[in-house]
PAROSE-679430 format. One line per field, with one value per residue (C-alpha): residue in one letter; x, y, z; residue number from 1. Coordinates in Angstrom, 3 decimals, decimal comma, always signed. Layout:
<atoms>
resn	(A | ...)
X	(X | ...)
Y	(Y | ...)
Z	(Z | ...)
resi	(NUM | ...)
</atoms>
This chain:
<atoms>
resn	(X | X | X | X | X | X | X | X | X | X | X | X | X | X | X | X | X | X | X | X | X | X | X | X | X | X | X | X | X | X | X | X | X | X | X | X | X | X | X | X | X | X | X | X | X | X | X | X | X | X | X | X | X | X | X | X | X | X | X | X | X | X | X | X | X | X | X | X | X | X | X | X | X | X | X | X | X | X | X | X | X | X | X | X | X | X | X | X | X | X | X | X | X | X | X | X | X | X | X | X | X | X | X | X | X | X | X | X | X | X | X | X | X | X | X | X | X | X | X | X | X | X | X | X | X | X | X | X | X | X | X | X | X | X | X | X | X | X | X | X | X | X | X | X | X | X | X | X | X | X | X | X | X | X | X | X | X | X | X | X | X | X | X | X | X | X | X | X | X | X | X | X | X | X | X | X | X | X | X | X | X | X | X | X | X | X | X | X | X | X | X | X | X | X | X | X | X | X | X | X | X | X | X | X | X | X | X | X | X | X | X | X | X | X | X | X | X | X | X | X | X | X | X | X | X | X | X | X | X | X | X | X | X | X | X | X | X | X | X | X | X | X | X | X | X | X | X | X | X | X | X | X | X | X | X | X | X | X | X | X | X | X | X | X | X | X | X | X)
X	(+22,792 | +21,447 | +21,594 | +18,238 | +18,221 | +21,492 | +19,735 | +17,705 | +20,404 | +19,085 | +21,739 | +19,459 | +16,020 | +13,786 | +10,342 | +11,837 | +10,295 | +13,456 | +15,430 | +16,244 | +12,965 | +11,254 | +8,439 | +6,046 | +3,508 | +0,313 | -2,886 | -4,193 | -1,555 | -1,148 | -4,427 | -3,821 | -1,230 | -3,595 | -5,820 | -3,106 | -1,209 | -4,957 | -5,118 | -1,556 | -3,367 | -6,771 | -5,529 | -7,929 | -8,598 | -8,031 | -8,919 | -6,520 | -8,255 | -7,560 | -7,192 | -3,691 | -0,867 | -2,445 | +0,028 | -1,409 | +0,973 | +3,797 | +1,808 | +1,737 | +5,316 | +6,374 | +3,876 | +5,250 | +8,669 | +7,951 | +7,099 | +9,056 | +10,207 | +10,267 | +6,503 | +5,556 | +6,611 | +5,043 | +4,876 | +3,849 | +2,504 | +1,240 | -1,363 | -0,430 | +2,416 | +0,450 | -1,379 | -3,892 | -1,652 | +1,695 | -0,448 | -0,534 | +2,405 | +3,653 | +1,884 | +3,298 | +6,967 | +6,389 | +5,222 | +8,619 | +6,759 | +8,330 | +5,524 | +3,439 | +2,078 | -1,599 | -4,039 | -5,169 | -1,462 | -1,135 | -4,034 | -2,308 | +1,166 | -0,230 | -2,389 | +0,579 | +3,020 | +0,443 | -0,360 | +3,637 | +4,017 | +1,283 | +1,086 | +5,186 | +6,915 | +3,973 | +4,526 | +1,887 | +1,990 | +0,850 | +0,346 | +0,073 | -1,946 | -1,261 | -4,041 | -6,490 | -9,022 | -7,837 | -8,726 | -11,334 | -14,241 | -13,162 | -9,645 | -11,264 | -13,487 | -10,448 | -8,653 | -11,603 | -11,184 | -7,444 | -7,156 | -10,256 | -9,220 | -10,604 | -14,275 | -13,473 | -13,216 | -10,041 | -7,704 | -4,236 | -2,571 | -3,371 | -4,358 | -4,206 | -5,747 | -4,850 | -6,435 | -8,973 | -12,344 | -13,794 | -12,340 | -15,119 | -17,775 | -16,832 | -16,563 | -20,207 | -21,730 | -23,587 | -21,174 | -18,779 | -20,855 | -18,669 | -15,324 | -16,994 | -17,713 | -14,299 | -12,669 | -12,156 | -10,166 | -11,263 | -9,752 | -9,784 | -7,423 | -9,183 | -5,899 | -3,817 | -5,222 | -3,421 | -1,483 | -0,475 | +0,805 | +2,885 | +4,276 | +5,196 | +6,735 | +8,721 | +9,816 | +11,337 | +13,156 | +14,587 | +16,144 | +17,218 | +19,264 | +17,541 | +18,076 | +15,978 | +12,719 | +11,781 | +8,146 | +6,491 | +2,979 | +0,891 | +3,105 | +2,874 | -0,880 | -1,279 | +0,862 | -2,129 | -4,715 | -3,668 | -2,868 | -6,187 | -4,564 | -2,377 | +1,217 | +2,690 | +0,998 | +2,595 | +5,899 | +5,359 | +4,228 | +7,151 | +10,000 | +8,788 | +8,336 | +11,955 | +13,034 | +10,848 | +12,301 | +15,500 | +15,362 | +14,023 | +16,587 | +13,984 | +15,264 | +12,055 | +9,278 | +6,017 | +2,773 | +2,483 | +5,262 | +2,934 | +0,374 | +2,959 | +4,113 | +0,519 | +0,098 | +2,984 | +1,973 | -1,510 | +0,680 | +2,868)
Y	(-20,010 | -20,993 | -18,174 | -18,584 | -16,040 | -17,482 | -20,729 | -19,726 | -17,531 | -14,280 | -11,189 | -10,088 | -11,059 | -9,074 | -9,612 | -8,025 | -4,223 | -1,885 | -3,872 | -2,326 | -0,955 | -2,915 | -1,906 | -2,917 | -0,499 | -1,823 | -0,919 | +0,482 | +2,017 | +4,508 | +4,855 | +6,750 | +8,300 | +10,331 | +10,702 | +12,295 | +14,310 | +15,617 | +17,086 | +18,276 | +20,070 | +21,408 | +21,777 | +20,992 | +17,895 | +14,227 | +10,827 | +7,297 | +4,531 | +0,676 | -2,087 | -2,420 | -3,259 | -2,132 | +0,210 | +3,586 | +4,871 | +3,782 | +5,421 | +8,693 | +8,645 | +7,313 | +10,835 | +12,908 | +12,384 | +13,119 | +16,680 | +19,521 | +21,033 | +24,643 | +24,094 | +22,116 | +21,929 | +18,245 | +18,131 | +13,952 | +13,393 | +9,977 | +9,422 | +6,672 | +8,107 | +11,402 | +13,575 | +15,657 | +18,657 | +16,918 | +16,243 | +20,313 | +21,301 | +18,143 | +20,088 | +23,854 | +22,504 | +20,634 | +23,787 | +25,443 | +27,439 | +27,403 | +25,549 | +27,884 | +25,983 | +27,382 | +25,628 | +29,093 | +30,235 | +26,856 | +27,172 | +31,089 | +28,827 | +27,218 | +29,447 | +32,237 | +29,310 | +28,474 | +31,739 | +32,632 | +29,210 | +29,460 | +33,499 | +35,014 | +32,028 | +31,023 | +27,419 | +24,340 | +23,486 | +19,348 | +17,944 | +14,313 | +13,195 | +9,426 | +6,829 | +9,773 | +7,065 | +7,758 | +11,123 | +12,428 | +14,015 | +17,837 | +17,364 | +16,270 | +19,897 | +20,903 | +20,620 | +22,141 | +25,414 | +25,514 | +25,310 | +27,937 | +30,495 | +33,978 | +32,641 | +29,558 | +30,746 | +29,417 | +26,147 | +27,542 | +23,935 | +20,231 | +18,265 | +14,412 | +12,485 | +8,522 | +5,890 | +2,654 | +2,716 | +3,436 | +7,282 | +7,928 | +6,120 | +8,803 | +12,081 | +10,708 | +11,688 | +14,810 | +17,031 | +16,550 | +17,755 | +21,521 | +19,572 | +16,456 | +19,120 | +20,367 | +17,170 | +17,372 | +13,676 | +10,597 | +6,916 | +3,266 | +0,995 | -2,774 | -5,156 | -5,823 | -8,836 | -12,641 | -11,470 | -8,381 | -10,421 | -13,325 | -10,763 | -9,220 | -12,444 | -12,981 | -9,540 | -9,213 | -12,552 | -11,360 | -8,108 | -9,752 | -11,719 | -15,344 | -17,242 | -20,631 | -21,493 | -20,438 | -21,141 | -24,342 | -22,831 | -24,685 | -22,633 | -19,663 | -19,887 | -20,294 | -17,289 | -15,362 | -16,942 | -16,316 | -12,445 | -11,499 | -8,702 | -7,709 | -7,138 | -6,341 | -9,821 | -11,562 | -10,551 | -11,985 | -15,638 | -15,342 | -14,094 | -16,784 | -19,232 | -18,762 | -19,417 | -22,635 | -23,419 | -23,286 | -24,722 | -27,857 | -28,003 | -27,597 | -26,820 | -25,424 | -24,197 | -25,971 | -25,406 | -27,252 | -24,902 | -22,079 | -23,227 | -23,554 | -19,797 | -18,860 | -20,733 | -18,949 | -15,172 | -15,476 | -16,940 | -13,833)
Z	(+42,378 | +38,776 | +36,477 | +34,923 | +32,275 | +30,572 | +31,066 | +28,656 | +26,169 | +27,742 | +28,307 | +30,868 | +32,532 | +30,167 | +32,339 | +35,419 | +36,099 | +35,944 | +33,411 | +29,740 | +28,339 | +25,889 | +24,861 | +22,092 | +20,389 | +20,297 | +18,986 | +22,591 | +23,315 | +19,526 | +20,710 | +23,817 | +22,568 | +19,813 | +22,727 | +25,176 | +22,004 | +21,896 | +25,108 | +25,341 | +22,032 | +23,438 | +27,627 | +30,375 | +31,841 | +30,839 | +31,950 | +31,814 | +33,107 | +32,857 | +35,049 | +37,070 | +35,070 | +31,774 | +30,543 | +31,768 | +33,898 | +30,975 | +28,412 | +30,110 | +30,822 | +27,075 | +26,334 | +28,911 | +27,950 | +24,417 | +24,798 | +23,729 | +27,259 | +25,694 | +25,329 | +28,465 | +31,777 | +33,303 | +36,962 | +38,099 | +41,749 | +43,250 | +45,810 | +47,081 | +49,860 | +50,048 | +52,551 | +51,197 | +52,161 | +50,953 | +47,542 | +47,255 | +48,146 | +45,837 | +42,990 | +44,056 | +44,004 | +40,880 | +38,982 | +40,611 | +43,870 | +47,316 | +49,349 | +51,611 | +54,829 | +54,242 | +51,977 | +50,976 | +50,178 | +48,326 | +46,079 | +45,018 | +44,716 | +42,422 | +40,147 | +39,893 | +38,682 | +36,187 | +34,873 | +34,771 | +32,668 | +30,490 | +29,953 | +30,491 | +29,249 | +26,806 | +28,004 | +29,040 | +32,235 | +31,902 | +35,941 | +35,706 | +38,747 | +38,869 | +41,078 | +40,737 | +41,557 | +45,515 | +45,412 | +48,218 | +46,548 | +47,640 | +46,292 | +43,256 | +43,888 | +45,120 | +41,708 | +39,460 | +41,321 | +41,309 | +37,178 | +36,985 | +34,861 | +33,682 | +35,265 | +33,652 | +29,687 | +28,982 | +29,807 | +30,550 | +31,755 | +30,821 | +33,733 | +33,501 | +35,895 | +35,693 | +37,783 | +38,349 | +36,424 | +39,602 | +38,962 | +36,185 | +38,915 | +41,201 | +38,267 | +36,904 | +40,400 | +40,278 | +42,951 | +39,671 | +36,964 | +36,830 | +36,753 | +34,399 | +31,578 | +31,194 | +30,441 | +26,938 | +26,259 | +28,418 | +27,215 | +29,248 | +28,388 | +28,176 | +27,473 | +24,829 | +22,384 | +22,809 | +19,457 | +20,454 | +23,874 | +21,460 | +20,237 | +23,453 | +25,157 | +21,321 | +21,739 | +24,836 | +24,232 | +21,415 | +22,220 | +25,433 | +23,404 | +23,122 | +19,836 | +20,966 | +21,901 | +25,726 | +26,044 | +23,726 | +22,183 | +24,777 | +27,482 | +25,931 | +25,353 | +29,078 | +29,894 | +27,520 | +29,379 | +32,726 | +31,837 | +30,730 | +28,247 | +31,373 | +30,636 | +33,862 | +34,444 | +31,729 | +32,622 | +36,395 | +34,997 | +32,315 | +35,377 | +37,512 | +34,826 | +33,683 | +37,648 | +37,891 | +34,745 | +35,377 | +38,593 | +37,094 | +33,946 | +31,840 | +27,834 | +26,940 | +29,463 | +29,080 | +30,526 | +33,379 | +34,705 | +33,896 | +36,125 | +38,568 | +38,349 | +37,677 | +41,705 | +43,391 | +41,573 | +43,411 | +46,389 | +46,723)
resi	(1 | 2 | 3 | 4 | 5 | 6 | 7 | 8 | 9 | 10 | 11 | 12 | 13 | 14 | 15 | 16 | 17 | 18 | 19 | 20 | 21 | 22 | 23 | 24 | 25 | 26 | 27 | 28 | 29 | 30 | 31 | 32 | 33 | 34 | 35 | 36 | 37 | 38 | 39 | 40 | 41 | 42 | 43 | 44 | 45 | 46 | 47 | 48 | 49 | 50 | 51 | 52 | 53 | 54 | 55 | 56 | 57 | 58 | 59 | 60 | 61 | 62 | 63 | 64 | 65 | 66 | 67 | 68 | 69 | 70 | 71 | 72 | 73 | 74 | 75 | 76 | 77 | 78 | 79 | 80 | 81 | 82 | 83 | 84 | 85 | 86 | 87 | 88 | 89 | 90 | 91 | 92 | 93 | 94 | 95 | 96 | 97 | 98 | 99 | 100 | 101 | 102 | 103 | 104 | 105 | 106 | 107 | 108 | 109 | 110 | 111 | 112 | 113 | 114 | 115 | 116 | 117 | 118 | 119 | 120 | 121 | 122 | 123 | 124 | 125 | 126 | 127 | 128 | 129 | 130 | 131 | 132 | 133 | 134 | 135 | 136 | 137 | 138 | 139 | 140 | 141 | 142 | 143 | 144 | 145 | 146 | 147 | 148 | 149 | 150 | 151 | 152 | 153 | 154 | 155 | 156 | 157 | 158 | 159 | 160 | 161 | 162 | 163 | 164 | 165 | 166 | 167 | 168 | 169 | 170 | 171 | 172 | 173 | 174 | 175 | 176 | 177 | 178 | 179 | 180 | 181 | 182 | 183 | 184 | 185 | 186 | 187 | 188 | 189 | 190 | 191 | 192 | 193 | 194 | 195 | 196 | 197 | 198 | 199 | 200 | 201 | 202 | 203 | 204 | 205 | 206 | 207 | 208 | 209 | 210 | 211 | 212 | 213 | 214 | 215 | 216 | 217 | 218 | 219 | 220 | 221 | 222 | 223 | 224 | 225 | 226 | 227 | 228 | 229 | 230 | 231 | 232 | 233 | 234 | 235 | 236 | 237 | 238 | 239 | 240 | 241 | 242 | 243 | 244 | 245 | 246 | 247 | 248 | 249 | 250 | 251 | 252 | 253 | 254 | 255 | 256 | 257 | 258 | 259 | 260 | 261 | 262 | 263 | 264 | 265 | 266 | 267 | 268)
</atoms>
């Protein structure tokens, strides 16, 4: 079996999701981050949206991670394994309540876990609600009722809500308009730019350890143009590139072995 990333003088494959973290700040992404220090700031709801694979789900986590936990607690659910039911009780046991079986009971779960974070322990409550875009219209009602406070005069947790741009199509209909004028930060991540992704592919070579050329500038120009401003993308062409590569005893990776990975990725 060739080992394709030494190939290549790597230590490790650096495009492969679940390797060593390297990430590079770009412009879009100290962008959300201002946005979601913001609402960890201000509380109430926030919107994340972008495109798959355009970094929201890392920014949030990069964010989430950041915060002080003697100030916040941060509670993450998914949709995409979830019942509507599991989703609450999923939110109840992430703010630290025993589950009840009642959506009634659930809803009181969740708004005496709150008020114990936010008023005993003086401490945020942040519930990151990830491929919000999947969300039913009443769980989306659902939510504006649960994280009503004092007839709605004050925000006692942050509620982020990432997803598809579709999830603003959906909060711009009128049934939304209550929950639509208490988000107080909303931010869509477009892409990164074709220099902020050289500098992506250069740096992910690097720290993985690569002194030599990998990609010629024709390759690497077709990695860009195939992306779109889609990293999770441009880490798929590069992994598979790297394979092809290899395969073929290629030195350096040129672009005709792009198109080739850029084939099988729409393929698989």
């Amino acid at each position: 079996m060739i080992d394709y990333a030494a190939k290549y003088g790597l230590k490790f494959n650096p495009f492969l999701k679940n390797t060593k973290d390297i990430l590079l700040q770009t412009a879009e992404a100290s962008e959300a981050r201002v946005r979601l220090d913001y609402l960890g700031n201000t509380k109430g709801f926030g919107i994340l949206t972008g495109e798959p694979g355009r970094g929201k789900t890392t920014s949030a986590r990069l964010w989430a991670a950041s915060l002080n936990p003697s100030l916040f607690k941060v509670s993450y659910s998914s949709l995409s394994t979830l019942t509507v039911m599991d989703f609450y009780r999923q939110l109840a046991f992430g703010l630290g309540a025993e589950p009840s079986f009642r959506k009634s009971d659930l809803f009181n779960d969740i708004q005496r876990e709150v008020k114990r974070y936010a008023l005993e322990k003086r401490i945020t409550p942040v519930v990151i609600i990830d491929e919000a875009d999947m969300l039913s219209h009443k769980v989306l009602s659902d939510l504006q009722i649960m994280f009503n406070f004092e007839m709605d005069s004050r925000d006692l947790a942050v509620v982020l809500l990432i997803g598809q741009p579709r999830l603003n199509v959906t909060l711009n209909q009128s049934a939304h308009e209550s929950l639509r004028q208490r988000i107080v930060m909303n931010y869509h991540m477009g892409g990164i730019s074709k220099e902020e992704g050289r500098a992506h592919i250069t740096k992910k070579l690097e720290d993985a350890g690569s002194r030599q050329t990998v990609f010629d500038e024709n390759a690497t120009e077709a990695i860009l143009n195939a992306a779109n401003g889609t990293v999770r993308m441009i880490n798929k062409i590069c992994n598979r590139s790297l394979m092809i590569g290899a395969s073929q005893g290629q030195d350096i990776i040129h672009s005709d072995t792009i198109r080739k990975a850029v084939e099988d990725n729409h393929l698989g």
